[in-house]
ROMAR-24348 format. One record per residue (C-alpha): residue in three letters; z, x, y. Coordinates in steps of 0.001 Angstrom, whole numbers, plus 500000, padded with zeros to 6 digits. Layout:
<sites>
ALAZXY/...
</sites>
This chain:
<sites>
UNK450361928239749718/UNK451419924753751108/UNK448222922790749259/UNK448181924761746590/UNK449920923583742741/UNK452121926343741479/UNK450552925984738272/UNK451153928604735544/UNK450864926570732385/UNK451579923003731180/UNK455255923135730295/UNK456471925916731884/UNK459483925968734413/UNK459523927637737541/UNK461163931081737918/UNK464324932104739042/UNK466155934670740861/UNK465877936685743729/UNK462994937762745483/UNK462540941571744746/UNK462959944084747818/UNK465783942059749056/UNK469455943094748782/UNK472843941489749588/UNK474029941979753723/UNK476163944997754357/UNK479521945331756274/UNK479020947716759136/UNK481268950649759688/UNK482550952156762590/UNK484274955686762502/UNK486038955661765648/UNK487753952474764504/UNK488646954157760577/UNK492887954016760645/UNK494285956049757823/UNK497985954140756244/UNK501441956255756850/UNK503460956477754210/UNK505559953570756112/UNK503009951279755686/UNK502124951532759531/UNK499010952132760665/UNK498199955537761874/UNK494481956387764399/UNK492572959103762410/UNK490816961536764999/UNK488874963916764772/UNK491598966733765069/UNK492857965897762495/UNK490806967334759536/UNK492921966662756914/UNK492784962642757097/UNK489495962136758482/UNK487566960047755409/UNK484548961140753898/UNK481597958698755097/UNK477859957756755173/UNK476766957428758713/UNK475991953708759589/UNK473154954074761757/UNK469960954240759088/UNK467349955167761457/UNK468891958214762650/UNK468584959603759266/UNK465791958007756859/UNK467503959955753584/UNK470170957484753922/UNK468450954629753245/UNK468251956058749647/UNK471560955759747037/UNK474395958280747386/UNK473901958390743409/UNK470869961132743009/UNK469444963682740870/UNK470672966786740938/UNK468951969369743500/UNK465911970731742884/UNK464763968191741095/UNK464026965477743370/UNK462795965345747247/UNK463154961878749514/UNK460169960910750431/UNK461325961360754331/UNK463703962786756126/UNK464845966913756375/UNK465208969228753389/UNK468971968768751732/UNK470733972572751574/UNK469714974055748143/UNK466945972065747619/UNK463695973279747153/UNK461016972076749305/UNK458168970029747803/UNK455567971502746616/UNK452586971047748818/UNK449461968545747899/UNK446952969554745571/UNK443524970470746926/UNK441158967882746845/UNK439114967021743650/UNK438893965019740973/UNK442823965017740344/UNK443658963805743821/UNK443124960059744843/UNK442127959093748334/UNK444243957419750753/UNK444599953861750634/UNK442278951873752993/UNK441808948280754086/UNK441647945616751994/UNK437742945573750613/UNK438438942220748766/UNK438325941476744759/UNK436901944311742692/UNK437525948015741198/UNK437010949630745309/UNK439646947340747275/UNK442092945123746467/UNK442814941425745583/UNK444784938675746873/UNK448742940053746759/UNK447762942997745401/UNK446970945662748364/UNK445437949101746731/UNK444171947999743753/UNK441702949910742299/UNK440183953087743832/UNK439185956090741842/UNK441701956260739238/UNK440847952475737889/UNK442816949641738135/UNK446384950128737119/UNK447551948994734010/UNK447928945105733477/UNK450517942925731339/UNK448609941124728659/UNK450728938539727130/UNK447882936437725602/UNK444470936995725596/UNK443342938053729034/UNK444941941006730920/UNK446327939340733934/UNK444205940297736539/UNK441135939645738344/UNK438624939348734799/UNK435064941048734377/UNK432025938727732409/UNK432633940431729585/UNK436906940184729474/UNK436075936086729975/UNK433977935681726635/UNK435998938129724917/UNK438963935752725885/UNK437133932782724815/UNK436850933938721446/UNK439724935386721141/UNK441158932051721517/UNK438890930835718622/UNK440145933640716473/UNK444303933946717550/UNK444513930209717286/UNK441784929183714891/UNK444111926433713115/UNK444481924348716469/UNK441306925268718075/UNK438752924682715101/UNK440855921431713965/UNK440678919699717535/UNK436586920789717185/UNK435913919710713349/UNK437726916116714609/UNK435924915311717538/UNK432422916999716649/UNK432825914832712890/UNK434193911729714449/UNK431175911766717549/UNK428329912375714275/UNK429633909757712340/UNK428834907342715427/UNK425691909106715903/UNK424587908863712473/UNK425860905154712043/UNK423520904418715440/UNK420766905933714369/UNK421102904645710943/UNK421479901054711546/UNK420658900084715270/UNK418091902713716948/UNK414490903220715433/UNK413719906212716282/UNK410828906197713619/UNK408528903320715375/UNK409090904932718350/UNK407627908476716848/UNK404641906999715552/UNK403271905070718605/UNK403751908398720451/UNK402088910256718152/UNK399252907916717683/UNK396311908807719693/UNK395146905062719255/UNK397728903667720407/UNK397714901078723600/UNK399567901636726786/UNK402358898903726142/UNK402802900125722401/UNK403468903459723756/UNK405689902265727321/UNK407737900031724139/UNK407774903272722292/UNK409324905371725308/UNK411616902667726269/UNK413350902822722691/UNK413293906956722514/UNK414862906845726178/UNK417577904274724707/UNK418606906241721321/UNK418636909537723183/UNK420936907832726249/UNK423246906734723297/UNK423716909916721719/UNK423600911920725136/UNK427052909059726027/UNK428864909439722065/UNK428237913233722563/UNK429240913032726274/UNK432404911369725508/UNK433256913809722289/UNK432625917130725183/UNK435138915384727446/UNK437798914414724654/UNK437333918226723040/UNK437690919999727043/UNK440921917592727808/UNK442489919448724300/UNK441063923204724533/UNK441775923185728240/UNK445563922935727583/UNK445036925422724444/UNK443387927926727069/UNK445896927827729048/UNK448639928344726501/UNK446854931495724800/UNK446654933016728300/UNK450693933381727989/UNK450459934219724248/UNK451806930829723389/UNK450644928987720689/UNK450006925257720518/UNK449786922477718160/UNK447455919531718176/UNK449766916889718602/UNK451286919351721402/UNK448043919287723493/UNK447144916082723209/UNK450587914896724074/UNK449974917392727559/UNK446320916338727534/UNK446223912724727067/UNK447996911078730910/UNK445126913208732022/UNK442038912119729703/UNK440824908815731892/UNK440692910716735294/UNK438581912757733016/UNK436090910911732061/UNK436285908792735854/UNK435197913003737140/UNK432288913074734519/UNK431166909757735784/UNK431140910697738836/UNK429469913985738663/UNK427020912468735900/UNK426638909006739215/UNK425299912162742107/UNK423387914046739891/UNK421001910617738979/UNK421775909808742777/UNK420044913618743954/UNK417269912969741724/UNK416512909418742879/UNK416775910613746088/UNK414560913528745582/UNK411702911627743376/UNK412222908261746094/UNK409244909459748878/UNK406775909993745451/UNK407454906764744593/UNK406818904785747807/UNK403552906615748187/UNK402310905584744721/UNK402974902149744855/UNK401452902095748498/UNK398225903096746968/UNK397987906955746565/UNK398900907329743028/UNK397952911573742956/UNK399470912265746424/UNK402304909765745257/UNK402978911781741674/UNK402226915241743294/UNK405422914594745924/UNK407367912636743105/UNK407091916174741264/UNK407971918190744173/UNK411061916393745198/UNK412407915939741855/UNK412086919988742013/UNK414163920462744810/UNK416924917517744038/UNK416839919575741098/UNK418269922548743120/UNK420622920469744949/UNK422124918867742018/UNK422539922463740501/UNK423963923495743319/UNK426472920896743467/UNK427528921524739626/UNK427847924749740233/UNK430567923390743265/UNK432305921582741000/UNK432294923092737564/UNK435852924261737826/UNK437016920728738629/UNK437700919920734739/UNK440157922818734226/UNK441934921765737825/UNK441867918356736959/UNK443638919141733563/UNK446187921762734252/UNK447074920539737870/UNK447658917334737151/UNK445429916176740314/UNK443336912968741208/UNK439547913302740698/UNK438584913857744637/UNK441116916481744952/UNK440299918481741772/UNK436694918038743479/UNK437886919387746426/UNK439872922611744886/UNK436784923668742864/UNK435193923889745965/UNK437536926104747355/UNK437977928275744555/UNK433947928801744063/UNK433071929449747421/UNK431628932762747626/UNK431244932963744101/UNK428733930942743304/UNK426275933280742396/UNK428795935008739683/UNK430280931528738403/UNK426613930528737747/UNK425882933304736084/UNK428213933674733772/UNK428527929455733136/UNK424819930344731975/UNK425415932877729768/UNK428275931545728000/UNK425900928536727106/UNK422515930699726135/UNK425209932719723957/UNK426795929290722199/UNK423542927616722245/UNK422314930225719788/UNK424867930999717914/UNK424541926921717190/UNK420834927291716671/UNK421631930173714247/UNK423771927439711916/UNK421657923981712927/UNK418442925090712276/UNK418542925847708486/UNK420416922436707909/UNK417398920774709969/UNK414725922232708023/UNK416865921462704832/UNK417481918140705561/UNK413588917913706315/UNK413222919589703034/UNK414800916619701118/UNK413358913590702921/UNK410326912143701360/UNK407984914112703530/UNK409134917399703624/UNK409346920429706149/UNK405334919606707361/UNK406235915967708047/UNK408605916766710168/UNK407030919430711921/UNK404231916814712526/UNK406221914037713571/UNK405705911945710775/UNK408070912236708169/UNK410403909482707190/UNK414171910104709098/UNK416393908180706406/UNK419760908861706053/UNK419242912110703582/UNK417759913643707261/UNK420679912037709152/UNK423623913442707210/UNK422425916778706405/UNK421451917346709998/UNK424785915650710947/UNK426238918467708759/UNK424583921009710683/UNK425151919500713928/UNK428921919254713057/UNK429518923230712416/UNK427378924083715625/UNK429683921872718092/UNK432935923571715985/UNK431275926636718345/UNK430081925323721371/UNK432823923278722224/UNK435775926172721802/UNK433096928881724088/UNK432172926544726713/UNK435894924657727357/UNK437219928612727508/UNK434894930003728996/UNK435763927128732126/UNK439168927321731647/UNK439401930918732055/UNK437216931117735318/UNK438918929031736957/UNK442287931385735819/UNK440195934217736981/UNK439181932662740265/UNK443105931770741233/UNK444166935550740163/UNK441679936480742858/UNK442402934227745795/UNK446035933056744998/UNK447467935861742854/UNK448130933315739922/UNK448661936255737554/UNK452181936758739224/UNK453306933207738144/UNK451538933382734891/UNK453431936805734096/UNK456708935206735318/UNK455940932194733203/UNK455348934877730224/UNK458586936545730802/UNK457330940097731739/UNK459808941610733742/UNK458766943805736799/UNK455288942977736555/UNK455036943085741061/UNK456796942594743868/UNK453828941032745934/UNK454003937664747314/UNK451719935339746864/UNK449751935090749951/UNK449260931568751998/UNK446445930013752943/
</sites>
């Protein structure tokens, strides 16, 4: 594929070799030409009179006989057929094809694209009714075209195989991106003025306008430190990911030695996707707004509503586009509008399944976080001055016994959700090249297993 990277993993060199199916070039042979040596040295015509010195020899001409195409070397008789060509003398004739049923398989039809029925990308007759044929599994995927559940089992898998470089890289950037948080909140944002003019029933309209502009500035802060911790965590599991897939492990100087020429174009692609998703919704909520301040404040909300709905859609559906940008970005080494670019090539006509199963890897690491947060929370509301029902209320006092518990909490449910969610990416985007490019030929040549297929990678 001529705009296609040959990626396979960071590090790994090319293969080597010989296509398979070819063979070296053969001399031909011609019989009437074959000269037999006299014991003078001279050369002496062999014809075909002469019985005694004509030499034994294959015919040259292959397609008069296809059982020549096969080596002289074979199995004794009566113990193996050619596939074409007439009976050989003594040999038994094959035996003839079993009646249909559940032992026989159906003949192999067009190509019905990905999935257990057709076949994939470089890979004609896969599937059918006996199941898909047996796969090399180096690392933690098999290496072919994945189901939902083969992705989040790979995910974790990665978690658990390399727990030492996966959990390390998480515990540093989830403690490091708290500590900010914490520090923020601590010292510069006031989150607690801000809760009780909200929650004051009696409180004017520029007390509580003051009030939302400060909530809208401490969560902005900790949506950016948080933001910036996600990116810095992907950049490192992404080339982690990609090593476990060939069963190779990786330290965490190692990926962020692969990780780090890559880390600003990074964070210039969250930018920019973060830039058009506020640029669809200002777009969308724009027409509300020019009607309210023209004088129609109902109409003007009502159609603010409405077309923040349906930017909404459109910035979902754009995220969807290019959710598989990160992982190109990373492992491809590409600029940010071409990694763009790919992820829109490799979703389309997948949208539907990439969505889906973006969505449940989050519900599942969302509450598995919950599961670990939530008892720190209520702890940490526990030992402020308040208690639990403060805080339930809004009104207890968020001092820094809140802050670091919480932090703790907060700290062991990223150690989850960063690991699921960069895998999770990392390994659709794995799965979605196995299916259009055949990437699980390069990935088992970069693996070293040997005679894993002799398809070609198709072009595009």
């Amino acid at each position: 594929m001529k705009d296609t990277p040959g990626w396979a993993s960071p590090g790994s060199a090319p293969s080597d070799g010989h296509e398979p199916g070819t063979s070296g070039p053969t001399e031909p042979t011609d019989a009437k030409s074959a000269e037999t040596a006299a014991p003078d040295g001279s050369a002496k015509p062999t014809t075909a009179s002469d019985p005694a010195q004509q030499p034994t020899q294959q015919p040259s001409d292959t397609s008069q006989d296809p059982g020549a195409k096969w080596s002289q070397e074979q199995p004794p008789a009566a113990q193996w057929s050619a596939p074409t060509g007439p009976t050989a003398t003594g040999q038994a004739p094959p035996p003839p094809p079993a009646p249909g049923g559940w032992g026989s398989q159906p003949p192999a039809g067009p190509a019905q694209g990905p999935g257990w029925g057709g076949s994939y990308a470089g890979h004609p007759g896969y599937g059918g009714w006996g199941g898909p044929p047996p796969a090399a599994k180096p690392g933690v995927i098999p290496l072919r075209p994945l189901g939902v559940g083969e992705i989040l089992d790979g995910a974790v898998s990665t978690m658990r195989t390399y727990w030492r470089t996966v959990l390390g890289i998480s515990l540093t950037v989830a403690v490091v991106t708290q500590v900010l948080v914490i520090l923020l909140q601590g010292f510069v944002l006031d989150d607690n003025a801000g809760s009780e003019a909200l929650s004051d029933p009696s409180a004017s309209a520029d007390e509580v306008t003051r009030a939302l502009g400060e909530t809208m500035v401490s969560t902005t802060v900790v949506f950016l430190i948080s933001l910036i911790g996600t990116v810095v965590a992907t950049a490192l599991l992404t080339t982690v990911t990609s090593r476990a897939v060939l069963g190779r492990p990786v330290t965490t100087g190692e990926a962020w030695r692969d990780a780090r020429p890559q880390v600003p174009r990074l964070f210039g692609l969250i930018f920019l996707l973060l830039l058009i998703v506020f640029g669809v919704l200002a777009v969308g909520a724009l027409p509300g707004i020019l009607v309210a301040v023209a004088g129609s404040k109902g109409g003007g909300i009502a159609l603010a509503v409405l077309g923040i709905l349906g930017a909404s859609a459109v910035a979902l559906w754009l995220m969807i586009r290019f959710s598989l940008a990160s992982p190109t970005l990373m492992l491809e080494k590409q600029t940010i509008v071409k990694s763009m670019s790919r992820s829109t090539k490799l979703v389309r006509g997948s949208w539907w399944r990439v969505l889906g199963i973006q969505l449940l890897a989050g519900i599942i690491a969302n509450i598995v976080a919950a599961i670990v947060v939530l008892p720190f929370t209520f702890l940490a509301a526990a030992l402020s001055g308040d208690g639990v029902g403060g805080f339930v209320n809004g009104t207890g006092d968020l001092g820094w016994t809140f802050l670091i518990v919480s932090g703790i909490g907060s700290v062991i449910g990223s150690m989850i959700t960063f690991p699921i969610s960069a895998g999770v990416t990392v390994l659709l985007y794995i799965d979605q090249r196995i299916r259009r490019e055949a990437l699980d030929l390069e990935l088992a040549r970069a693996a070293g297993v040997q005679g894993y297929s002799t398809g070609a990678t198709p072009g595009s």
